[in-house]
DSSP file (Angstrom, degrees, kcal/mol; ACC not computed):
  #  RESIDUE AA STRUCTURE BP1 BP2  ACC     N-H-->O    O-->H-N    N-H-->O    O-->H-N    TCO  KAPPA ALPHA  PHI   PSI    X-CA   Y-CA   Z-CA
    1    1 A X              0   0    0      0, 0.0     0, 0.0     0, 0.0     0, 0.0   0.000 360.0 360.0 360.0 125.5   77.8   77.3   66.7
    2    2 A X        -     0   0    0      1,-0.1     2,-0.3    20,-0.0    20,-0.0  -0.081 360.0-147.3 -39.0 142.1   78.0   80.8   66.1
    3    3 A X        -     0   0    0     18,-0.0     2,-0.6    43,-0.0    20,-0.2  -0.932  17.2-121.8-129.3 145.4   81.1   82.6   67.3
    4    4 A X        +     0   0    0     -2,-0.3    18,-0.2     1,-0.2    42,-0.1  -0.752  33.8 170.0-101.9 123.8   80.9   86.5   68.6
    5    5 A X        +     0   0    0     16,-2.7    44,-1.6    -2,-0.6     2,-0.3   0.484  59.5  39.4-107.8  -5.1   83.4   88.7   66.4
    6    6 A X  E     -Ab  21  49A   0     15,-1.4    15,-2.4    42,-0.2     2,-0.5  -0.981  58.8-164.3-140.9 136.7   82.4   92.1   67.5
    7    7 A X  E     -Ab  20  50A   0     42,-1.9    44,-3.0    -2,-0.3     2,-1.0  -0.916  10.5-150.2-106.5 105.8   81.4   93.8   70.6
    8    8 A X  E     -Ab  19  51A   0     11,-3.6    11,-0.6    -2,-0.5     2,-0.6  -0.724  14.2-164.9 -98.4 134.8   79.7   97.2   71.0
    9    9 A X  E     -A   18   0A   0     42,-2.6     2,-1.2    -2,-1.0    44,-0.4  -0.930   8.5-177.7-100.6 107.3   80.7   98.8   74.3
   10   10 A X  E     -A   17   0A   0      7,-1.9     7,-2.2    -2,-0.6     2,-0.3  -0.919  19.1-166.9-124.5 106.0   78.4  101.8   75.4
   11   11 A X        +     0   0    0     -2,-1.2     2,-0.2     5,-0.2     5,-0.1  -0.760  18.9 155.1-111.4 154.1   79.9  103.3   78.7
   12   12 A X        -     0   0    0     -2,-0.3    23,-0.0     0, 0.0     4,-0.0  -0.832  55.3 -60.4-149.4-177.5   78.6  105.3   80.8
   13   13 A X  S    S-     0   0    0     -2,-0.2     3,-0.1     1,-0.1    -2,-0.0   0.800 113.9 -15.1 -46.1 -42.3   79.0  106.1   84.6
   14   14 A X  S    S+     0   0    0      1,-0.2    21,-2.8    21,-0.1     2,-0.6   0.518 129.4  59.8-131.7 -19.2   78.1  102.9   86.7
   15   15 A X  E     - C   0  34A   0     19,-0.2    19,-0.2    20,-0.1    -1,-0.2  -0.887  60.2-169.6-113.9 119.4   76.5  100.9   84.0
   16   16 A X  E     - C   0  33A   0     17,-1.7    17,-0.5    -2,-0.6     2,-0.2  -0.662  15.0-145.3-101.0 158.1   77.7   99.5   80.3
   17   17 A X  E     -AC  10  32A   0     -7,-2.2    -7,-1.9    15,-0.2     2,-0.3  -0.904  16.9-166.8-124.2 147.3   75.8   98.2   77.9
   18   18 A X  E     -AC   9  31A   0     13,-1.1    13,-1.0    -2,-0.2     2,-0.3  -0.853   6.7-175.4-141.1 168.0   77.3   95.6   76.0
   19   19 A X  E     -AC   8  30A   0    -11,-0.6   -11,-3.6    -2,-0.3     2,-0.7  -0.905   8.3-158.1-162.5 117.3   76.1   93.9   72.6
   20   20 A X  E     +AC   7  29A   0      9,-4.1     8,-5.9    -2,-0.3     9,-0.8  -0.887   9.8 179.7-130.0 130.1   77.7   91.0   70.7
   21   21 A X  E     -A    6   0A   0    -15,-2.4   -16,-2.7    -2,-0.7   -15,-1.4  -0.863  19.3-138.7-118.6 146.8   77.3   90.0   67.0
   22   22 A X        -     0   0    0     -2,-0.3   -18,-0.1   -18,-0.2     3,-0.1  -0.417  52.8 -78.4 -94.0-166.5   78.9   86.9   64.8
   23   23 A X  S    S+     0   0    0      1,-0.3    -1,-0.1   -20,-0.2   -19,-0.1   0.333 132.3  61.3 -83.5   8.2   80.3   87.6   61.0
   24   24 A X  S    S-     0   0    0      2,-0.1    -1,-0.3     0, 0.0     3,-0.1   0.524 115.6-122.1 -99.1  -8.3   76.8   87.6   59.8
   25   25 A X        +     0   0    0      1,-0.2     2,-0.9    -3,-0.1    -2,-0.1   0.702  58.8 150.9  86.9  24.3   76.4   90.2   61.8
   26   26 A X        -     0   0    0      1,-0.1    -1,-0.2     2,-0.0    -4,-0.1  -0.680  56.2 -94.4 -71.5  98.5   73.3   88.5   64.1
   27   27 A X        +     0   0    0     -2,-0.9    -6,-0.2    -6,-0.2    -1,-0.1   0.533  46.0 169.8   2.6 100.8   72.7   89.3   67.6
   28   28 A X        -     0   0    0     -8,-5.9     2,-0.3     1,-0.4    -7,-0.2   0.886  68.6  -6.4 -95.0 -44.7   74.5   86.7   70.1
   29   29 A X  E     -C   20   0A   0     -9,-0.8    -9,-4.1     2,-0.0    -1,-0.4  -0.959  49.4-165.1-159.5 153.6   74.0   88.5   73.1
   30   30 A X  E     +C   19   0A   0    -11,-0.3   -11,-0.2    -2,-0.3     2,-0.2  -0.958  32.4 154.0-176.1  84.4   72.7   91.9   74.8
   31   31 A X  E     -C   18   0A   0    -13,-1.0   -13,-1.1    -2,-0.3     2,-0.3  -0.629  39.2-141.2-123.2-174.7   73.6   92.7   78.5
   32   32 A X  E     +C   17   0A   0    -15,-0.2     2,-0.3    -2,-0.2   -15,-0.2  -0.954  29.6 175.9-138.1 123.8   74.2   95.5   81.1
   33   33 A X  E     -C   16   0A   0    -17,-0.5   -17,-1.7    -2,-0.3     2,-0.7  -0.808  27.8-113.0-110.8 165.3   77.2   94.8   83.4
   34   34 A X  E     -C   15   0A   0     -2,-0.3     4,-0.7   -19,-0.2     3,-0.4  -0.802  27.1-100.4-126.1 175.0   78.4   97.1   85.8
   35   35 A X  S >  S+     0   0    0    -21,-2.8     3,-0.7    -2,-0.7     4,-0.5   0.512 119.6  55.0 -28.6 -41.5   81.7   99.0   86.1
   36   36 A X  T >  S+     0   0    0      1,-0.2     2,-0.8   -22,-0.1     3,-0.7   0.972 114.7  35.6 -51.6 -86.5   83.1   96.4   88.6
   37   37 A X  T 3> S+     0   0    0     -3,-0.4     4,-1.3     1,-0.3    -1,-0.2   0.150  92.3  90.0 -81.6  16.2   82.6   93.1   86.4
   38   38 A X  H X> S+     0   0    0     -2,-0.8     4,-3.4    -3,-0.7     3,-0.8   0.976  88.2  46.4 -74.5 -65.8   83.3   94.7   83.0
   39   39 A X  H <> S+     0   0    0     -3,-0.7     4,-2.1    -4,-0.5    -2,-0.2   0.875 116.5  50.5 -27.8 -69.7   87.3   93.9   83.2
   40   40 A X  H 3> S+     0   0    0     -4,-0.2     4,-1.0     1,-0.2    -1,-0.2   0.820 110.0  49.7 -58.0 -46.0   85.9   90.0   84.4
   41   41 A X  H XX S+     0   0    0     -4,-1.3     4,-0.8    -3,-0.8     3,-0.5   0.962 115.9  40.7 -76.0 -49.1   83.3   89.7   81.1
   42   42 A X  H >< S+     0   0    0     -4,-3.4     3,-1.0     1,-0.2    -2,-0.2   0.966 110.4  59.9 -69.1 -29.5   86.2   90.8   78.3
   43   43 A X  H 3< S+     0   0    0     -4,-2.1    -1,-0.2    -5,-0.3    -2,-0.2   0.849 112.7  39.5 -49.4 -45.6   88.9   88.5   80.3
   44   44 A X  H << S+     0   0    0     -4,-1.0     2,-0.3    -3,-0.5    -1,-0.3   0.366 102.5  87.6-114.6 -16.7   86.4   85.4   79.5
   45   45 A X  S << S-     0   0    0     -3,-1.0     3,-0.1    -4,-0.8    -4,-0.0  -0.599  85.3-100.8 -89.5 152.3   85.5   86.4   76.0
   46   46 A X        -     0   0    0     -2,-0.3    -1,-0.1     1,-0.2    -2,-0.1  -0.386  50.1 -85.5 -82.9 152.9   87.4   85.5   72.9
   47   47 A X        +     0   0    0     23,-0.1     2,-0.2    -3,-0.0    23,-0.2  -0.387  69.6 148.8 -75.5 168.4   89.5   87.8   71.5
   48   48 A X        -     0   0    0     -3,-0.1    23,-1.3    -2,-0.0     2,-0.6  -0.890  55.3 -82.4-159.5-172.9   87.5   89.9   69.2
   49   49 A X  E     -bd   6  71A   0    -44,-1.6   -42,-1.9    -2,-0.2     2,-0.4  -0.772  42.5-154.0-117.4 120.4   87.3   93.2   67.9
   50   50 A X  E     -bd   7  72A   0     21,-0.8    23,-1.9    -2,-0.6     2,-0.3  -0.873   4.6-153.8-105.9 142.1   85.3   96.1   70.6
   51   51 A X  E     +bd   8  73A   0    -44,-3.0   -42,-2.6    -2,-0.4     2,-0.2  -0.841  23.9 168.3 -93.1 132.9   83.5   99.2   69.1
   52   52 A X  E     - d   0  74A   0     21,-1.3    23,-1.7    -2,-0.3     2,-0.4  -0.767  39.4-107.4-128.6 174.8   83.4  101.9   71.4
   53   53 A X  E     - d   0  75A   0    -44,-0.4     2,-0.6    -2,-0.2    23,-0.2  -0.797  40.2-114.2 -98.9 167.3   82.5  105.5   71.1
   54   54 A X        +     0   0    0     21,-1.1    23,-0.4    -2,-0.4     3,-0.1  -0.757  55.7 134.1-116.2  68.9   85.6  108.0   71.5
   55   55 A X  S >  S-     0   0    0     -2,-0.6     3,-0.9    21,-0.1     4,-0.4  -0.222  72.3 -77.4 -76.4-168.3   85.6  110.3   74.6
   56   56 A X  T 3  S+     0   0    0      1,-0.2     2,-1.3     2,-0.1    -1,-0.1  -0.277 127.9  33.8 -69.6-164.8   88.2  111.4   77.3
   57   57 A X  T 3> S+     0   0    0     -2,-0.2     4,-1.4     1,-0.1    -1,-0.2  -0.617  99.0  72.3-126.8   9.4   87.8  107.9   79.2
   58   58 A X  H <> S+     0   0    0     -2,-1.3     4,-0.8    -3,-0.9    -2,-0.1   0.543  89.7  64.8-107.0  -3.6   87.3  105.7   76.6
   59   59 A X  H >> S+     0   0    0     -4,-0.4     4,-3.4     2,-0.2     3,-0.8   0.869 103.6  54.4 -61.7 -47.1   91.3  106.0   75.4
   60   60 A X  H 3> S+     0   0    0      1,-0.2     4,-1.9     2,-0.2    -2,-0.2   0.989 110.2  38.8 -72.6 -48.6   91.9  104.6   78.5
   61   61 A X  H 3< S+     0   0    0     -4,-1.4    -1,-0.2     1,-0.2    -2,-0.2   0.616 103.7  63.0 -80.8  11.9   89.8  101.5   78.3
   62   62 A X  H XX S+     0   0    0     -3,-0.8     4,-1.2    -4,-0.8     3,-0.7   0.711 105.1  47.3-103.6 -20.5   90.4  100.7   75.1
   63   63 A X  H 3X S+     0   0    0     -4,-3.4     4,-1.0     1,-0.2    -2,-0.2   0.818 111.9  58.9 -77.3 -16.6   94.3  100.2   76.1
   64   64 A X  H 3< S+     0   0    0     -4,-1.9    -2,-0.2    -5,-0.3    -1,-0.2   0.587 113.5  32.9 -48.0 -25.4   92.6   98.2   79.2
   65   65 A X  H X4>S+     0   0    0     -3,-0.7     5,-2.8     2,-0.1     3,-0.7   0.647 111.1  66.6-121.3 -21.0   90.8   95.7   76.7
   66   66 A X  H ><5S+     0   0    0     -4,-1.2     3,-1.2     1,-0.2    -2,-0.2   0.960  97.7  53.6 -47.9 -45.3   94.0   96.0   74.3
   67   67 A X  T 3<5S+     0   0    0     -4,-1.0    -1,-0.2     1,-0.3    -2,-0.1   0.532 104.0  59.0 -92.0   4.8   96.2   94.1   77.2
   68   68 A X  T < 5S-     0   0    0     -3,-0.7    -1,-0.3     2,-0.1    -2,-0.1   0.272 126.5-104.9-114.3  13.6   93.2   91.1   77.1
   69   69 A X  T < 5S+     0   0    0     -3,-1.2     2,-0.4     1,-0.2    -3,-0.2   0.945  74.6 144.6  68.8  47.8   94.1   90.7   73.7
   70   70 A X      < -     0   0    0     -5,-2.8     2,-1.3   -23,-0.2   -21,-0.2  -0.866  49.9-124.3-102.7 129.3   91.0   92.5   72.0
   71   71 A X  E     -d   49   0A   0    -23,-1.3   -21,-0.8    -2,-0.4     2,-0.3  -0.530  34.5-164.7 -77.6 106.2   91.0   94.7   68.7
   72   72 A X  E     -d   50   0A   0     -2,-1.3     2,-0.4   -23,-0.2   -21,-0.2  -0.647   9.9-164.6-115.9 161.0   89.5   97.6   69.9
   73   73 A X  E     -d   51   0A   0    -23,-1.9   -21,-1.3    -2,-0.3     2,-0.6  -1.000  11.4-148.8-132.9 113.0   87.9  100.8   67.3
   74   74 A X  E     -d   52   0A   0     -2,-0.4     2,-0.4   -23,-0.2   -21,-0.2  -0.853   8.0-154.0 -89.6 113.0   87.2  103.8   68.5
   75   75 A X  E     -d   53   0A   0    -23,-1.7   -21,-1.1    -2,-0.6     5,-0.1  -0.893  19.9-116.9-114.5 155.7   84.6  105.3   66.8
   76   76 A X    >   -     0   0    0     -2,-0.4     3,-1.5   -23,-0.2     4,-0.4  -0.419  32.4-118.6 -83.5 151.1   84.3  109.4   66.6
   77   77 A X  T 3> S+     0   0    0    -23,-0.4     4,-0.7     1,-0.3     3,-0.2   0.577 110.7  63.7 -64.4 -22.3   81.1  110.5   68.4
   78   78 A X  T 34 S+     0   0    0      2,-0.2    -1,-0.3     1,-0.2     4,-0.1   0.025 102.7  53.6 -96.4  26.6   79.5  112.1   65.3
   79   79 A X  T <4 S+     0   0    0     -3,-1.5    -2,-0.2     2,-0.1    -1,-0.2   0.652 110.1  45.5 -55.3 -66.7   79.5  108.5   63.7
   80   80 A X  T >> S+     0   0    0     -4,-0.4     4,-0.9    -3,-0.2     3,-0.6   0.321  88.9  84.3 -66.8 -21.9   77.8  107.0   66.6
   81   81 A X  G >< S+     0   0    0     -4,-0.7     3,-3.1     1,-0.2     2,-1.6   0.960  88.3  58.5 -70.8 -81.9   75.0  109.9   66.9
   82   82 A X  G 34 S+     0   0    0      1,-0.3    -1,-0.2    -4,-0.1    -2,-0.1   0.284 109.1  42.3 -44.7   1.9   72.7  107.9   64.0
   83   83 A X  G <4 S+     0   0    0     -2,-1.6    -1,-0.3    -3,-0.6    -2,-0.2   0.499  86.6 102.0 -80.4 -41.0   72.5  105.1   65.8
   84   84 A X    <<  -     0   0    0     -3,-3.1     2,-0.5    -4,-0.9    -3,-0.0  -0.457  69.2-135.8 -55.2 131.2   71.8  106.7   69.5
   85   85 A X        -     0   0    0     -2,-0.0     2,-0.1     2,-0.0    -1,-0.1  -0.893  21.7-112.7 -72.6 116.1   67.6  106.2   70.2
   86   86 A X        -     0   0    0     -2,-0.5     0, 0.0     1,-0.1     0, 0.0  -0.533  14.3-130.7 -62.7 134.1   65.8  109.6   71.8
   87   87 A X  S    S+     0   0    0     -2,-0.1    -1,-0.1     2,-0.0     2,-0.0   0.975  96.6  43.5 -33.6 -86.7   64.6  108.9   75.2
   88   88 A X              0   0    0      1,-0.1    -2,-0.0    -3,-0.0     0, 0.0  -0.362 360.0 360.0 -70.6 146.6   61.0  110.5   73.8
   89   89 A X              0   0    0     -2,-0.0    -1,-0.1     0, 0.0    -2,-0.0   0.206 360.0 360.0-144.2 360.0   59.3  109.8   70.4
């Protein structure tokens, strides 16, 4: 059984999106949690290394997911922009 070694974290106001890959880098899992139960989902997860994007708020949870014993990456927002899907196409 496949084990999830990376997390992408896309926060927003009341809702995250969360996304979990193994070392081949295949899809384990694809949720939405919300701000409440986010803290309860990383406690229960092994540690592993979260990707995030790097605003003002996201300093602050990435020393939040640091203290559950996760390796967390901040990545700068003009990284993350080729990846982002438009709303319209």
């Amino acid at each position: 059984m496949s084990e999830v070694i990376i997390i992408g974290l896309d926060i927003a106001k009341h809702v995250f999106h969360v996304h979990g890959a193994d070392g081949q880098g295949r899809a384990m899992f694809s949720k939405r949690i919300s701000r409440g139960k986010r803290r309860d989902f990383f406690a229960t997860q092994p540690s592993c290394t979260v990707a995030l994007e790097a605003c003002g708020g996201a300093h602050h949870r990435a020393r939040q997911l640091a203290q559950l014993g996760h390796e967390v990456r901040l990545i700068p927002p003009a990284y993350v922009k080729p990846f982002a899907k438009p709303a319209k196409q």
